[in-house]
C-alpha positions as CSV (number, residue, x, y, z in Angstrom):
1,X,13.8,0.5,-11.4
2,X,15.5,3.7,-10.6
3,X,15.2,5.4,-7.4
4,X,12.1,7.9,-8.2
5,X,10.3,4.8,-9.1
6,X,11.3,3.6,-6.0
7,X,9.5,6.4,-3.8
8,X,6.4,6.2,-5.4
9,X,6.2,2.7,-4.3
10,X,7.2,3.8,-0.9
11,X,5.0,6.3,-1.0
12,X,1.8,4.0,-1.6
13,X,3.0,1.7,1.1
14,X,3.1,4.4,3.6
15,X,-0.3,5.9,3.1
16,X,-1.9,2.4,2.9
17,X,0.4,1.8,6.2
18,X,-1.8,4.3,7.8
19,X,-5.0,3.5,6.3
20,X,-4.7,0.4,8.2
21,X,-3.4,1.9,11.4
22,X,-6.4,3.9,10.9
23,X,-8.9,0.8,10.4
24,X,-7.6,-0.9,13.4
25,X,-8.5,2.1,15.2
26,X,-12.2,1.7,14.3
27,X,-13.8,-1.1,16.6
28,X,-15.9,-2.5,14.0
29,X,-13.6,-3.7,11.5
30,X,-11.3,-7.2,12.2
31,X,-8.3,-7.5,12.3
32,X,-8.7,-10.1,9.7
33,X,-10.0,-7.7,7.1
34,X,-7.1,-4.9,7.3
35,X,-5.0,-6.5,4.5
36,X,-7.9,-6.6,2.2
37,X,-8.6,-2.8,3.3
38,X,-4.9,-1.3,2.1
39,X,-5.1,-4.1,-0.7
40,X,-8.0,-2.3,-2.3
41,X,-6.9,1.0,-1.3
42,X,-3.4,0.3,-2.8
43,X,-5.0,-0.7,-6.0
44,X,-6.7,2.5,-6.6
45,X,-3.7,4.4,-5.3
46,X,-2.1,2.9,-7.7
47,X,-4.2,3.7,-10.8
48,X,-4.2,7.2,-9.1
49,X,-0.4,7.1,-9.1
50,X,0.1,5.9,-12.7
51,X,-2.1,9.3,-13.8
52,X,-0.5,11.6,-11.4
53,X,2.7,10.6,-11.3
54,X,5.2,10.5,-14.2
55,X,7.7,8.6,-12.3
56,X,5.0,5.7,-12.1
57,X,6.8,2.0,-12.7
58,X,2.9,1.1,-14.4
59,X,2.2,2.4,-18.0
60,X,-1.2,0.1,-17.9
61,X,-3.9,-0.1,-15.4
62,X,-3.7,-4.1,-14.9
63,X,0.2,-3.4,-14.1
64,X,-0.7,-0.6,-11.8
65,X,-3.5,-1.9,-9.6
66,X,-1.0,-5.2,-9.3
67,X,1.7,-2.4,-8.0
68,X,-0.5,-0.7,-5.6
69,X,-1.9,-4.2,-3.9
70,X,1.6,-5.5,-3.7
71,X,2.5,-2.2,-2.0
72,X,-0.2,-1.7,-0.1
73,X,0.2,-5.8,1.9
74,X,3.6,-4.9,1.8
75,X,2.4,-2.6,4.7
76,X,1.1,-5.1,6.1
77,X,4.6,-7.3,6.1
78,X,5.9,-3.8,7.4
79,X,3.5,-3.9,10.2
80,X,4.1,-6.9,11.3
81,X,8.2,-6.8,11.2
82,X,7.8,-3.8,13.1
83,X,5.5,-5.9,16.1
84,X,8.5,-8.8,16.1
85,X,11.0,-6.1,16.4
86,X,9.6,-4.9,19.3
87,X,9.4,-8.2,21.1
């Protein structure tokens, strides 16, 4: 994996990131069910990505929805470091 690969990644981690900062905004959804939210939402970002972008690690849609879920909980495991950090 090569650094452009790299940012893509990155870049579906950080707008999952803040589709769950976004759902824990809303008062109706648990806490509980923000890592399935940016889960899903990473899945189809990555399809998206592997259409859009040429740099894409996926070259199949089974390998790129497993990207985008991995990236988006990985914003989860972001989120979280980030609220142990500031303890």
């Amino acid at each position: 994996m090569d650094i452009g690969e790299l940012g893509t990644i990155i870049a579906i981690t950080v707008i999952t990131y803040l589709i769950g900062h976004g759902a824990k905004m809303i008062p109706q959804i648990r806490d509980e069910t923000i890592p399935a939210i940016v889960g899903v939402c990473g899945g189809i970002l990555g399809v998206v990505g592997m259409f859009i972008m040429p740099d894409f690690p996926a070259h199949d849609i089974l390998n790129a929805i497993a990207v985008g879920i991995v990236s988006g909980l990985a914003s989860t495991g972001v989120n979280q470091v980030w609220k142990q950090v500031q303890k």
